[in-house]
C-alpha positions in Angstrom: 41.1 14.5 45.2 43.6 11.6 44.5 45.5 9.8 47.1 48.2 7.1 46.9 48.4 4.1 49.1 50.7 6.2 51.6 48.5 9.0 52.1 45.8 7.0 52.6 47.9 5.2 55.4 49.0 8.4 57.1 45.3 9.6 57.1 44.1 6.6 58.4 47.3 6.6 61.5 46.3 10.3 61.9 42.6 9.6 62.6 43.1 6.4 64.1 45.3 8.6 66.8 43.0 10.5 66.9 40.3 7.9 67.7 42.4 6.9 70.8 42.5 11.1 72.0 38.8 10.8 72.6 38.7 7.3 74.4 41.6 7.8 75.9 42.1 11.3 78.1 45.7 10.4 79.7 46.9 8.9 75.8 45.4 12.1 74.7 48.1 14.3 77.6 50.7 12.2 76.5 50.4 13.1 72.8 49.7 16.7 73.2 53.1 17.2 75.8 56.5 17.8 74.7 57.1 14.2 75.3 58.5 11.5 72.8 55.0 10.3 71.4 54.6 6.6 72.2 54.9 4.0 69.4 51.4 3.1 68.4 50.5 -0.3 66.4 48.4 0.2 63.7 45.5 -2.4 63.6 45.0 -3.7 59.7 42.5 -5.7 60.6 39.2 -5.9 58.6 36.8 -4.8 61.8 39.6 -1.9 62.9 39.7 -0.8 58.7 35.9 -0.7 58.8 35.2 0.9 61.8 38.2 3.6 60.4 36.1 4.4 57.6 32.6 4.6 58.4 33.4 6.5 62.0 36.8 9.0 60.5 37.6 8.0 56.3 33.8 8.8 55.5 33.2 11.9 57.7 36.6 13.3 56.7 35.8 12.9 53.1 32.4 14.5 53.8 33.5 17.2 55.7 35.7 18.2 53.1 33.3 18.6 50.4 30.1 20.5 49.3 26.7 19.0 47.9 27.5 21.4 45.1 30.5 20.0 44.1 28.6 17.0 42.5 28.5 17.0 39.1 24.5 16.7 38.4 23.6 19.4 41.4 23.7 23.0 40.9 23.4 25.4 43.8 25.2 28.4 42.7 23.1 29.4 40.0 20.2 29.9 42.2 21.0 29.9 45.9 18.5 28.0 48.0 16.0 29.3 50.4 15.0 27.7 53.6 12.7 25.0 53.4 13.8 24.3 49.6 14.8 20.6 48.6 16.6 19.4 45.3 14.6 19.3 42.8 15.5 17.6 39.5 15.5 20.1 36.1 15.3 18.0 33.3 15.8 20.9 30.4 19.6 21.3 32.4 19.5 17.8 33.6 20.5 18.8 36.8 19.3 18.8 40.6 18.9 22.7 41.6 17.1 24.2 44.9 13.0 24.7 44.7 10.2 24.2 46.8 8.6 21.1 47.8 5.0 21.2 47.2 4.3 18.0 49.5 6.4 15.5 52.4 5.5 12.1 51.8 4.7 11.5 56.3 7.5 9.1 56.3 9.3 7.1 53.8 7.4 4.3 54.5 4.4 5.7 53.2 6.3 5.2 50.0 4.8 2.7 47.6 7.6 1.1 46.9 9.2 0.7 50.5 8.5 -1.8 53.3 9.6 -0.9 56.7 6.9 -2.6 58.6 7.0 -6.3 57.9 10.8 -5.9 59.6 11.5 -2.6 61.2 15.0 -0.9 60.7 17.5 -1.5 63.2 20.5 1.3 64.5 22.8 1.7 61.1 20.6 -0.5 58.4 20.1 0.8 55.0 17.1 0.3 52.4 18.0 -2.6 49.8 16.2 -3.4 46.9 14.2 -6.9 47.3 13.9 -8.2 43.6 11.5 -11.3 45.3 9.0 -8.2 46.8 9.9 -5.4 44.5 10.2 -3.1 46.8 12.8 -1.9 49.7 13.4 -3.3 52.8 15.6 -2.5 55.6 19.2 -4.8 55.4 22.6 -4.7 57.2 25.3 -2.8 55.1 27.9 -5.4 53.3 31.3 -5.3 54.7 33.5 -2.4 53.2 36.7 -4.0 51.6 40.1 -3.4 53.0 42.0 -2.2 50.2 41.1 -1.8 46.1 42.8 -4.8 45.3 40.0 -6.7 47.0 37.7 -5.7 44.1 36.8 -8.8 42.0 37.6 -6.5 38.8 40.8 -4.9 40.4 44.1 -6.5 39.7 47.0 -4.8 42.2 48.5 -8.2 42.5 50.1 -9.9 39.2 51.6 -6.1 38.7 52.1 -4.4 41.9 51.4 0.0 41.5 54.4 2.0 42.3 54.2 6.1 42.4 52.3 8.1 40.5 50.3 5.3 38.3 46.6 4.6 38.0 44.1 2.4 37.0 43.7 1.8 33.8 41.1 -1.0 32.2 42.4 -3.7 30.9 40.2 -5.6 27.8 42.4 -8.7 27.7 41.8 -9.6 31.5 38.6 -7.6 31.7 39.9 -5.8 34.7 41.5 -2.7 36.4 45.2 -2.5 36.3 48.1 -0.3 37.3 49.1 2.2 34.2 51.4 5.1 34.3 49.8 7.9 33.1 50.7 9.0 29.5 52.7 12.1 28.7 50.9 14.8 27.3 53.9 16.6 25.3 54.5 13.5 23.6 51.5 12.6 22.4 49.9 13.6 19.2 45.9 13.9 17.8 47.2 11.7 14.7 48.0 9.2 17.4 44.2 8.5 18.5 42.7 5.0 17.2 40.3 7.6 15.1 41.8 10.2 13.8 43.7 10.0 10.2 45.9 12.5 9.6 48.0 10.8 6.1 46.5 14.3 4.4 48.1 17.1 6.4 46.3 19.7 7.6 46.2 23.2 6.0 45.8 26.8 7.9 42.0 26.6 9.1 41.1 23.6 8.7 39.2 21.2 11.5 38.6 17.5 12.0 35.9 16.4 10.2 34.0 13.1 10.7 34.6 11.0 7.5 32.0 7.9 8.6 34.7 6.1 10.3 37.5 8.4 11.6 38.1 11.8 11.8 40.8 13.7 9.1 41.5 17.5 8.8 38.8 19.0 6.1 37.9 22.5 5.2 34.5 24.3 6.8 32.4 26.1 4.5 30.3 29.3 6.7 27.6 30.5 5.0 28.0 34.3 5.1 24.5 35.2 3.3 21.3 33.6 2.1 22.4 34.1 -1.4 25.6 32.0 -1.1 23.4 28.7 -0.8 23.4 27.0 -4.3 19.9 27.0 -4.7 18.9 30.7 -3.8 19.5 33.3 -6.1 19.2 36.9 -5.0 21.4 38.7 -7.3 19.4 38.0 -10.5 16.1 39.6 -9.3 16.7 41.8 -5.8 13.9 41.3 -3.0 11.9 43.9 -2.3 10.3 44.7 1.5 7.8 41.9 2.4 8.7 39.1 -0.1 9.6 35.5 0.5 11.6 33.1 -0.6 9.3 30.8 -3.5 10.9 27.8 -5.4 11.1 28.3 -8.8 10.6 25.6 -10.7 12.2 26.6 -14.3 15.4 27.4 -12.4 15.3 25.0 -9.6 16.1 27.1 -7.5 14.5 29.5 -4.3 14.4 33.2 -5.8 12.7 36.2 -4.0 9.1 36.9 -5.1 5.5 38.4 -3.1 3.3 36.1 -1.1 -0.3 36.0 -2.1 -2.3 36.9 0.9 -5.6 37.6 -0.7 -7.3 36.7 -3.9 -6.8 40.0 -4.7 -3.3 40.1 -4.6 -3.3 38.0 -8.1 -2.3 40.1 -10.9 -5.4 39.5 -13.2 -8.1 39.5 -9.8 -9.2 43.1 -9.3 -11.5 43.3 -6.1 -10.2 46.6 -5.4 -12.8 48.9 -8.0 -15.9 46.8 -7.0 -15.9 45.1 -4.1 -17.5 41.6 -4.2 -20.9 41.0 -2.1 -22.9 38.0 -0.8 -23.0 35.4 -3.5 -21.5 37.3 -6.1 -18.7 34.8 -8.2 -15.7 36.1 -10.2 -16.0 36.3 -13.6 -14.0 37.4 -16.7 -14.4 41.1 -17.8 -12.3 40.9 -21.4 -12.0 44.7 -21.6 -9.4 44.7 -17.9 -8.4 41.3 -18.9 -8.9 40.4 -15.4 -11.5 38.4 -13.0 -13.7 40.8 -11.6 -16.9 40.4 -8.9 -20.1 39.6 -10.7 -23.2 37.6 -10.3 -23.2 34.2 -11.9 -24.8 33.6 -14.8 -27.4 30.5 -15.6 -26.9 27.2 -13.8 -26.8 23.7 -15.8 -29.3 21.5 -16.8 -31.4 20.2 -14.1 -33.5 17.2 -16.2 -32.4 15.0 -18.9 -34.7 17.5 -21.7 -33.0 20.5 -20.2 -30.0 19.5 -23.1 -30.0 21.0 -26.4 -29.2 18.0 -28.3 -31.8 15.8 -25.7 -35.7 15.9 -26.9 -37.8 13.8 -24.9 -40.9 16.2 -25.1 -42.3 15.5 -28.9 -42.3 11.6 -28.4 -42.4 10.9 -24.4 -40.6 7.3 -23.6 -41.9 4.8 -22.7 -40.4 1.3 -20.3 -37.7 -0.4 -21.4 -36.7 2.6 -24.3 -33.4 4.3 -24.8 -32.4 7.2 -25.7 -31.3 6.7 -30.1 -29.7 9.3 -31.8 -32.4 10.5 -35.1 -30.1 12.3 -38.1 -33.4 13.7 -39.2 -33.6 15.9 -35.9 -29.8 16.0 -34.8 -31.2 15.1 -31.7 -31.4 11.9 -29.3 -34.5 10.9 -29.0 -36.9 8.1 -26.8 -36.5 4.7 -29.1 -36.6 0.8 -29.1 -33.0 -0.3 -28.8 -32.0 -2.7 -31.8 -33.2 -6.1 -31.9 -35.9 -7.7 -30.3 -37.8 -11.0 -31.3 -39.4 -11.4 -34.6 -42.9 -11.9 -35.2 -43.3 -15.9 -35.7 -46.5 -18.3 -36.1 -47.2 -19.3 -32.8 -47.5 -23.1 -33.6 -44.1 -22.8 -34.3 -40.7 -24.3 -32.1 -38.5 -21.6 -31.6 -35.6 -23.3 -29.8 -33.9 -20.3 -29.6 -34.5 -16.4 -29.6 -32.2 -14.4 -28.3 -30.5 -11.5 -28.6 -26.6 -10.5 -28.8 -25.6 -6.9 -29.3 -27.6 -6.0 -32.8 -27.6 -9.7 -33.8 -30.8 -12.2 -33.4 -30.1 -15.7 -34.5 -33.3 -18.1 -34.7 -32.9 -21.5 -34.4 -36.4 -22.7 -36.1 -38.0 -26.0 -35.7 -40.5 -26.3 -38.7 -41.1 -30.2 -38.1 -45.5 -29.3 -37.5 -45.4 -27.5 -40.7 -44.2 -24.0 -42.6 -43.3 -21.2 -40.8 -43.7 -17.5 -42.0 -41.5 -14.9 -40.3 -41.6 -11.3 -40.8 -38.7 -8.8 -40.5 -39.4 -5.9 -38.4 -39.1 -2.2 -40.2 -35.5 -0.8 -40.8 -36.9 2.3 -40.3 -38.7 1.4 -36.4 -35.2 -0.2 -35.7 -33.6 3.5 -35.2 -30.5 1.6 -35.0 -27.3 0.9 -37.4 -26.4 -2.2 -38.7 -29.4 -4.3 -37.1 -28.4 -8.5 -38.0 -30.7 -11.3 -37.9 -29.9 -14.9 -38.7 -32.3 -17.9 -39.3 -31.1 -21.1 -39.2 -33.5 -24.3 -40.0 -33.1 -26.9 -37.2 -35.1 -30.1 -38.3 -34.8 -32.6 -41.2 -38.8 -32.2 -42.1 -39.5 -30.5 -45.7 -41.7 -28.2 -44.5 -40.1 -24.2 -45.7 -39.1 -21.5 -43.5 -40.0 -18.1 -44.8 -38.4 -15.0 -44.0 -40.6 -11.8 -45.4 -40.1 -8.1 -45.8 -42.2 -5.6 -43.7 -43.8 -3.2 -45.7 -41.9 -1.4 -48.7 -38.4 -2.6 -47.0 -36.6 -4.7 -49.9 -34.7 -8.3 -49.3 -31.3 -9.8 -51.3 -31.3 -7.0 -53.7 -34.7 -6.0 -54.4 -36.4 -9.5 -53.2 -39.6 -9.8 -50.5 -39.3 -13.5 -49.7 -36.2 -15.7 -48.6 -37.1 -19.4 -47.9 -34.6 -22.1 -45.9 -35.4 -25.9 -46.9 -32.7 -27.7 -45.8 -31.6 -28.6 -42.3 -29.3 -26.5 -41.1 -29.7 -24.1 -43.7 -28.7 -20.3 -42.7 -29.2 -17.4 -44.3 -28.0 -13.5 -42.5 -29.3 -10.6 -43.0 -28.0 -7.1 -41.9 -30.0 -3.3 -42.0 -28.5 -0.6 -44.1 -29.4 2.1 -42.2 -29.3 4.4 -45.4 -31.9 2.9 -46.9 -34.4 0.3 -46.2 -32.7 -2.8 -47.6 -32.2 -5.5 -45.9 -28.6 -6.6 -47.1 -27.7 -10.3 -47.3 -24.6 -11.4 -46.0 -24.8 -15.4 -46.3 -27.0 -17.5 -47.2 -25.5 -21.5 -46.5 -27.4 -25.0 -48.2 -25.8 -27.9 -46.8 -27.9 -29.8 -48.7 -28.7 -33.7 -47.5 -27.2 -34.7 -44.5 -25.8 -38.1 -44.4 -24.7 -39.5 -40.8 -25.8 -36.0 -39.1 -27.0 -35.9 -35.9 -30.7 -34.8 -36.0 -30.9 -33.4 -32.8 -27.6 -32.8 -31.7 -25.4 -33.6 -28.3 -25.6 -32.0 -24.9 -21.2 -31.6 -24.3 -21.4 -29.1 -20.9 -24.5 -29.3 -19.1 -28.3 -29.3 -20.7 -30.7 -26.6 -21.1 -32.6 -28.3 -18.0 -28.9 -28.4 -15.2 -27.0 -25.9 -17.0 -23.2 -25.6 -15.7 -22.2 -22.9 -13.2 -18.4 -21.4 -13.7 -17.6 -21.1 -10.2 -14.1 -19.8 -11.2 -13.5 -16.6 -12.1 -11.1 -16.6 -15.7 -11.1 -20.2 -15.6 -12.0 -22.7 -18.4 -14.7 -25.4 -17.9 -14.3 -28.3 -20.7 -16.4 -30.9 -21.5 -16.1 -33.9 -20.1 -14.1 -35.8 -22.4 -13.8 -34.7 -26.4 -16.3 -35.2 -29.2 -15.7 -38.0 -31.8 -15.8 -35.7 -35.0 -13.1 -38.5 -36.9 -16.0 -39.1 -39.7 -17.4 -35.8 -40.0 -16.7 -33.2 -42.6 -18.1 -29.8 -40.5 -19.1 -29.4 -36.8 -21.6 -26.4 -35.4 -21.3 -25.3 -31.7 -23.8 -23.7 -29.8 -23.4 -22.1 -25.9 -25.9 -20.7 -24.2 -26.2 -18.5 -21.2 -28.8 -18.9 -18.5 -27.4 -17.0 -15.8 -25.2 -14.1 -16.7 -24.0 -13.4 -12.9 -21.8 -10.8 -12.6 -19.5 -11.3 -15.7 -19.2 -9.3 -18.5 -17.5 -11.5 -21.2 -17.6 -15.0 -22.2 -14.7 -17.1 -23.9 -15.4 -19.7 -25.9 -11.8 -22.1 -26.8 -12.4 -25.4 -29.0 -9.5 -27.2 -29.3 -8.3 -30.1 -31.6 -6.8 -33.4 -30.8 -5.5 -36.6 -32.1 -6.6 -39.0 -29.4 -8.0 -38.7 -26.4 -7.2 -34.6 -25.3 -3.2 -35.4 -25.0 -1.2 -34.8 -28.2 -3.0 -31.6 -30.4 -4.0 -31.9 -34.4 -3.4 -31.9 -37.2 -0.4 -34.1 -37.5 1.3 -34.9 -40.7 -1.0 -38.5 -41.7 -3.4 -37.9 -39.5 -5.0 -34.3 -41.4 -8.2 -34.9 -42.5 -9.4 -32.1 -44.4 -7.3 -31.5 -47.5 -5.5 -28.5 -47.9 -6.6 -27.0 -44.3 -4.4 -24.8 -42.2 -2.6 -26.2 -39.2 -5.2 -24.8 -36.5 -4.8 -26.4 -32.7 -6.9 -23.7 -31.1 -9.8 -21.6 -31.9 -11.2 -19.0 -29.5 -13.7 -16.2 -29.5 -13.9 -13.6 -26.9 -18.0 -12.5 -26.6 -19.3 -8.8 -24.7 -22.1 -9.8 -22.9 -22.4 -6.4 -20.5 -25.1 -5.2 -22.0 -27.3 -8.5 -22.3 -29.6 -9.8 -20.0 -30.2 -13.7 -19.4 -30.8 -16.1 -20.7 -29.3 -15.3 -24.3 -27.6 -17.6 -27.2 -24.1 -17.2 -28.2 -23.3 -16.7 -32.3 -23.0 -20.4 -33.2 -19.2 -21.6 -34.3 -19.3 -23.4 -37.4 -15.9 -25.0 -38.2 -14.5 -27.5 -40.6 -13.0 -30.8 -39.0 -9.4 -31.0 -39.3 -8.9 -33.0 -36.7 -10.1 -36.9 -35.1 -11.5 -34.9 -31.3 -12.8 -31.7 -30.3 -13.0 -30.2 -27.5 -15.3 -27.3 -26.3 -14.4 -24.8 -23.1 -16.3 -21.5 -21.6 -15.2 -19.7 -19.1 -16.1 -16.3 -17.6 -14.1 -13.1 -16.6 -15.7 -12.4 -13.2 -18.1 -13.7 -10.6 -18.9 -17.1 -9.6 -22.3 -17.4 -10.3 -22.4 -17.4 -14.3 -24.6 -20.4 -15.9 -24.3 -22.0 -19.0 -24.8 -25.4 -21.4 -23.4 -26.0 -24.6 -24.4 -28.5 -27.8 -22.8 -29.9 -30.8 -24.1 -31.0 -34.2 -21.5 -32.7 -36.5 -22.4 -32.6 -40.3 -20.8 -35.8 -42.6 
């Protein structure tokens, strides 16, 4: 219902007239006779408007409508029943009649309402208190007189005339008169977001283009088969099947569901029907899986293997399973290595093992020492290396003898080392029993050698931890190598930790560790490479501390050296290194 500003003052003369029927009997004769109706002033006053709308305006209004003409409430779907309430349906998001299945005793009972710390006086209403949060009886505010009154209406600057309405206004963010547009002379192109520069063709609709709408063409899907990636021409379905990607065609096509194992077109549990613990198995004649019993189970022990005896020869701690080309077969074995037999008045500084390599580092200062290899053959390993090295300056011999018919340097029983820091290397040919030489190194006299060598990163008594993971620990410092021909480097591990490879980096420098070598004047060793860096990477999974690293023997070609280790993993890893320069 709309009314202008003179209906609404016509209604409000009419009910104010007939305000003064009821409170005034003779006025109400004097209206109703066929007499000249008195002039009546009509009192604009704020009190007489307010007391107009709540006692006649309101009411009228009321009267006039039904609950069911609200928008949200719907009574005419389902008529109500006597007793019913409103009852809010959120699928419909509407209010529609149902019973109420409990009457809260009286709205104060309400958690949220307070009508007992002040009671409710004749015509309050329940406002919310934001202080208490809750609601609490109040006086109603003042009604205004007239719209213009509204702090967001504006009937002033441009005063309404007939037939307009309010209409919002951005600029002055406020309501202000508008005459209503005409709808024969408006178009759709004319909305803010609608583009209609392509004209529209028979059939078309407005499509949503991401920011406005424009005419486009609707494709309807009239079949399955008209989506792009179904195809139900090639290959017609049949009753029963479903749609299943194809992966060739990428596409859907039509094709049988498996709904048992025995739907699969080489499974037949149709002719014999499978039974507790029964397996499927291949029958070659039907070229199909058929029930069956299985057949053997696995190995259960370590002998169980064909190629595995451990029965002829039982093992013993600490052995390994070696592979023997005389059986085809792995058998129990030694596993390569292991110390050599040596005079027990004799200094072994070090004894160690590294893969298939022992290296000996043999003090003979209290007299000879005889060393025996052990058999090629008890080895049951390939490519077994020892090295010997002489570490004093005495002239007592080291001797390195064969074991048993086994043959040495081409036929040879006996090997000797006189000189200090004399080596001589030996490997197994495991298709014989020779032991092969691979060097044999005389210095010959030392001058200005160091006899004993120099701790560089820790001592075999405080070893140096790599607390690091990947990262290098140097000496401290470099070694002065200026008048030496040849340097030797020896690292040793004492506590493997968790790593599993060692890097050993020695690096050359002209001074101090600043400026790299060789340059130009400064090379000392004729005709040697330009080398800055050397570095060896070492697999130390399988070896258990503590254990010597293969010594790096290298000649000087520059004043400094300097030595680093590091380790790939953990933080626990020990080791000490030493250095013996040769003139």
């Amino acid at each position: 219902m709309t009314l202008s500003v003179s209906d609404l003052e016509l209604l409000l003369r009419t009910l104010y007239q007939s305000k003064l029927r009821s409170k005034n009997p003779l006025m109400a004769n004097m209206m109703d006779a066929s007499l000249p109706s008195p002039t009546l002033d009509f009192d604009y006053s704020i009190e007489s408007m307010s007391e107009a709308v709540s006692e006649a305006i309101i009411p009228y209004f009321l009267s006039a409508l039904g609950i069911d003409d609200l928008t949200d409430v719907d009574t005419s779907t389902v008529a109500p029943l006597a007793g019913q309430g409103l009852i809010w349906n959120s699928s419909f998001s509407h209010w529609e009649p149902g019973s109420i299945s409990a009457i809260t005793a009286g709205i104060d009972d309400l958690t949220d309402v307070d009508t007992s710390t002040v009671a409710p006086t004749d015509a309050q209403v329940l406002t919310w208190s934001a202080a208490d949060s809750e609601w609490v009886p109040a006086d109603l505010p003042l009604v205004v007189a007239a719209i213009g009154d509204l702090t967001d209406v504006d009937t002033t600057t441009v005063a309404p005339t007939d037939g307009q309405h309010l209409s919002w206004s951005s600029a002055g963010s406020e309501w202000v008169p508008q005459s209503p547009l005409d709808p024969t002379s408006i178009n759709i192109g004319d909305l803010a977001d609608v583009d209609m520069s392509v004209a529209p063709t028979l059939g078309q609709v407005l499509t949503w283009g991401g920011a406005t709408w424009a005419p486009g063409t609707v494709s309807l899907v009239a079949s399955i088969d008209d989506l792009t990636d179904v195809d139900t021409t090639t290959v017609a379905p049949t009753d029963g099947q479903a749609l299943l990607w194809s992966t060739s065609g990428s596409e859907w096509i039509p094709g049988t569901v498996v709904a048992g194992i025995g739907d699969l077109s080489d499974v037949d549990t149709t002719t014999t029907a499978p039974t507790d613990g029964q397996v499927l198995t291949w029958n070659a004649s039907g070229s199909e899986w058929i029930p069956g019993a299985p057949g053997g189970g696995g190995a259960t022990t370590l002998d169980d293997l064909t190629d595995v005896d451990t029965s002829t020869v039982a093992p013993v701690d600490g052995q390994a399973l070696v592979w023997s080309a005389a059986g085809s077969e792995w058998i129990p074995g030694d596993v390569c290595g292991g110390a050599l037999p040596v005079e027990s008045a004799v200094d072994v500084v070090v004894a160690n093992t590294i893969g298939g390599s022992n290296l000996f580092l043999l003090d003979a200062t209290s007299g000879d020492v005889d060393l025996q290899l052990p058999s090629i053959a008890a080895l049951l390993c390939d490519y077994a290396v020892v090295w010997l090295q002489k570490a004093d300056t005495s002239s007592n011999v080291v001797t390195m003898t064969r074991d048993g018919s086994d043959t040495l340097k081409d036929g040879t029983a006996v090997l000797t080392l006189v000189s200090q820091h004399e080596i001589i290397g030996v490997q197994a040919n495991p298709a014989g029993s020779d032991w092969v030489l691979l060097s044999h190194t005389d210095p010959g006299a030392m001058v200005r050698s160091d006899e004993a060598g120099s701790d560089i990163i820790g001592s075999s008594g405080s070893p140096t931890t790599l607390t690091s993971a990947d990262t290098y620990v140097a000496q401290s410092g470099v070694t002065d190598v200026r008048d030496y021909s040849r340097a030797v480097w020896y690292v040793t591990c004492t506590n493997k930790g968790t790593a599993t490879k060692l890097t050993v980096t020695l690096e050359w420098f002209e001074d101090a560790g600043t400026n790299n070598a060789p340059q130009g004047a400064e090379l000392i060793t004729a005709g040697a490479a330009v080398l800055d860096v050397y570095e060896a990477g070492y697999d130390i999974s399988g070896l258990a501390a503590p254990f010597n690293l293969p010594p790096i023997a290298l000649d000087v070609i520059g004043p400094n050296a300097r030595l680093s280790v590091k380790a790939d993993i953990g933080s626990t890893t020990e080791v000490y290194a030493r250095v013996w320069r040769k003139a």
